[in-house]
N, C-alpha and C positions, 0 to 999 in steps of 0.2 A: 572328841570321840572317846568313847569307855576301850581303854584297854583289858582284855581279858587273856588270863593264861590260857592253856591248850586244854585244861580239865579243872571242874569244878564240880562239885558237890550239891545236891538236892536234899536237905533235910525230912521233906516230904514223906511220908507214909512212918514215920519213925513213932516209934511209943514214948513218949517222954514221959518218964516215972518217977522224975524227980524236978524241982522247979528250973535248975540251972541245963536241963538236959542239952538245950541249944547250944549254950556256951562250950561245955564239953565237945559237942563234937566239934564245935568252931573251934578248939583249942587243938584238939588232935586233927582234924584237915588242916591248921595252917604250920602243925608241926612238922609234917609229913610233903608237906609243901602245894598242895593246891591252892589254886589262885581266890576262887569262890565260892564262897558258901552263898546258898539260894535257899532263903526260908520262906515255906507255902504264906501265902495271904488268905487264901480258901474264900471263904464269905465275912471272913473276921477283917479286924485291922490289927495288923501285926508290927505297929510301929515302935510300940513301946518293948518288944521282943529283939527287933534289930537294934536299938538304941542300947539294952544289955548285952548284945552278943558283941555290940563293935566295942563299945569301952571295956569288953575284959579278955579283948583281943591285940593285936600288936599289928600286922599288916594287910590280915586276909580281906578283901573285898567282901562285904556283905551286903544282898542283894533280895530285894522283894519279890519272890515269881510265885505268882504276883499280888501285887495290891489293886481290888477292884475298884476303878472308878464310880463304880454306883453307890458302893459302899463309905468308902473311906475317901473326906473330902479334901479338897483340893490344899488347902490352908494349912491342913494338917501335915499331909505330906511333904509340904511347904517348912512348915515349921519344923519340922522332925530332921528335913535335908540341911537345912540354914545349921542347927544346932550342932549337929556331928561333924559338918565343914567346919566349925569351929576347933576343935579337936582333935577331928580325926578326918583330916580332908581327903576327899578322893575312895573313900571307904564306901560309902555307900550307892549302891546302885540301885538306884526306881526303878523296879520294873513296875510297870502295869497294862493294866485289860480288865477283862471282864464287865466291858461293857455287851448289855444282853438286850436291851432296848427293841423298840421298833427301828430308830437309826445310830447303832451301834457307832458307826463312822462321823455322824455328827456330834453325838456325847463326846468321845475320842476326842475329836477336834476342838468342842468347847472346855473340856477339861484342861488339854495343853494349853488353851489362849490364857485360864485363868495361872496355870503354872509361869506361863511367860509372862503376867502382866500385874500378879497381884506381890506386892512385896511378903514377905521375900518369893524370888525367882529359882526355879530350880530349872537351869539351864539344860538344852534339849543335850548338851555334852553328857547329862548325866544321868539320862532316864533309858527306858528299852523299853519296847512293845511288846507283848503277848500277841504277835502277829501269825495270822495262818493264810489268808487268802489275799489276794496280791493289790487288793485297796488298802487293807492295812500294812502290808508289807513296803507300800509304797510311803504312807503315811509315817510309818518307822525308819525310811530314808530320808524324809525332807523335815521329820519333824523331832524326830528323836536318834540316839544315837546307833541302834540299831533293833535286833528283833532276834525274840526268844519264842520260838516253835515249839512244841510236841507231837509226838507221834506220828512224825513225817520218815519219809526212808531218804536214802542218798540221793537220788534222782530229785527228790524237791528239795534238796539243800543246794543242787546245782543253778536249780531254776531260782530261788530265792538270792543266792550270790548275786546271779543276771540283774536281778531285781535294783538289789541292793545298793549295787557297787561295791567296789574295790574297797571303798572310803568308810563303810557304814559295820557296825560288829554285829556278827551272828552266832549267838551262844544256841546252843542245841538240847534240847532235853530232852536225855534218852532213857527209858525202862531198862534194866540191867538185872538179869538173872543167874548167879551164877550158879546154876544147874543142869545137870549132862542127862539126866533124863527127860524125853522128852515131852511125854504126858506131865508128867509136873512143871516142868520148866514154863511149859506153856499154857498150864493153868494158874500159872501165879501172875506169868504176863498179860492174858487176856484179861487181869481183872480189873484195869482201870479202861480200859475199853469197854467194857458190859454197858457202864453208863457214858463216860464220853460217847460213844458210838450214837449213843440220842442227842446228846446236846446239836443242835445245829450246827452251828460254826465247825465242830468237832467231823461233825457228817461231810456236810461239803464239802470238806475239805477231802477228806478218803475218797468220796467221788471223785473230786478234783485227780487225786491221785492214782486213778485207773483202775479201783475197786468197785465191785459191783450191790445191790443195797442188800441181795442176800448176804454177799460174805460181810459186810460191815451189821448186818442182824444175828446174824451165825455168831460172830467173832470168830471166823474163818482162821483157820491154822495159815493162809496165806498172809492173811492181814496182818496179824500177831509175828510170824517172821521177819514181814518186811519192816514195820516201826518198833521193833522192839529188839534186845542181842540176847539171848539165853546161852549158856552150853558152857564152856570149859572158859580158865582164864587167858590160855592163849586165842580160842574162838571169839571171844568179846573184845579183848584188845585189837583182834581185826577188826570187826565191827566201827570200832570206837575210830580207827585210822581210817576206814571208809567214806563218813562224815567227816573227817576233816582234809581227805582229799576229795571230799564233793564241794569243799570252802567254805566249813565251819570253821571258826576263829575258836570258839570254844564248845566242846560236849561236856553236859551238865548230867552228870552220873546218877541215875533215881537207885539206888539198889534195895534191892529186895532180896533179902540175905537167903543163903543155902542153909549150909546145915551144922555154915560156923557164924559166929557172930556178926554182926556189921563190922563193927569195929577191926574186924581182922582182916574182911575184904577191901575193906576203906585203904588197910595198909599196903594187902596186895594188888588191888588197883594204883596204888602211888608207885609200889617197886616196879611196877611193868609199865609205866607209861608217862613217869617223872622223871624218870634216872637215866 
């Protein structure tokens, strides 16, 4: 099973304006002491990106959320995990998804068999799913070592735990706003929803979740409250404690910075919720 600190890091939405920008923040989240760093796989393959962040790092986990199996093939992910276990064992975390298919669940499943079967093996100890609906949720407990959501609220981390078990790791990826207005706050959140909210998987799942298809069309100020934390940094560290008393093992911080740097929230998310 992947061990995960209580907070981790989303690189996601970041401007990188210089080549090394990843490593940078991998250098100051693992100085600051977060456990992992999550760098997007988006529609790319971001292999050769983790391979630089973890060799100019020292402990921090580095972790793919996520690499899609449509995209980026199985051999390679393979090869890429083999090489940095050499090195640097235990550093890296597979995540993957984004299978979009007509049988999502079947891709999923033939991708795992070739990770299990073709040498080198990247052990289900050391992957996580991109799981949202409770087939893959399930397949993230029998097949991998756990499952990495977005834009779920407390209540389906409880139901996902259920799922899960005890035994299985649930990292959480949460949008983080730290902004106390609420007209702004809550158009910087709503904006990876505009499009997830079509994606399928994305949609169902909000149904799933007791949303209705106007507000997930709207991007409903209800929607935007319940899967996202906007507001002050004592407001968000609740937030952040809520998820992990619904039985996330780890929440994966996306910030979308205010009106100070990232780099400055990054440090005052560590002071409130490492120390």
């Amino acid at each position: 099973m992947v061990t995960l600190g209580p907070v981790g890091i989303a690189a996601s939405g970041l401007s990188a304006d210089h080549p090394d920008a990843e490593i940078d923040i991998a250098r100051e989240a693992e100085a600051l002491g977060y456990s992992t760093l999550w760098l997007p796989g988006g529609q790319g393959n971001n292999l050769p990106v983790i391979g630089r962040v973890v060799r100019a790092t020292e402990h921090i986990q580095v972790a793919s959320g996520i690499l899609s199996v449509d995209v980026v093939p199985a051999r390679e992910v393979a090869q890429a995990h083999a090489d940095l276990e050499k090195s640097s064992p235990g550093r890296f975390v597979v995540g993957l998804g984004g299978a979009h298919g007509a049988r999502p669940l079947q891709t999923l499943n033939s991708y795992l068999d070739d990770l299990d079967t073709e040498a080198p093996v990247v052990p289900a100890a050391a992957r996580v799913l991109a799981a949202l609906g409770p087939a893959v949720l399930a397949l993230a407990r029998d097949r991998a070592a756990g499952a990495y959501p977005f834009l779920v609220t407390p209540e389906y981390v409880e139901g996902a735990r259920a799922t899960l078990g005890a035994d299985s790791a649930l990292a959480v990826l949460l949008s983080v706003v730290p902004e106390t207005d609420p007209t702004a706050a809550r158009a910087a959140a709503a904006e990876p929803l505009r499009f997830l909210g079509t994606v399928p998987g994305y949609r169902r799942n909000f149904l799933r979740q007791g949303f209705t298809e106007e507000q997930i069309a709207d991007v409903d100020d209800r929607l935007v409250d319940a899967v996202t934390a906007w507001g002050s940094l004592d407001t968000i560290v609740t937030r952040v404690r809520e998820y992990h008393a619904a039985g996330a093992d780890q929440v994966v911080l996306r910030i979308t910075a205010g009106n100070d740097p990232f780099e400055v929230w990054l440090r005052r998310f560590a002071e409130a919720l490492l120390t």
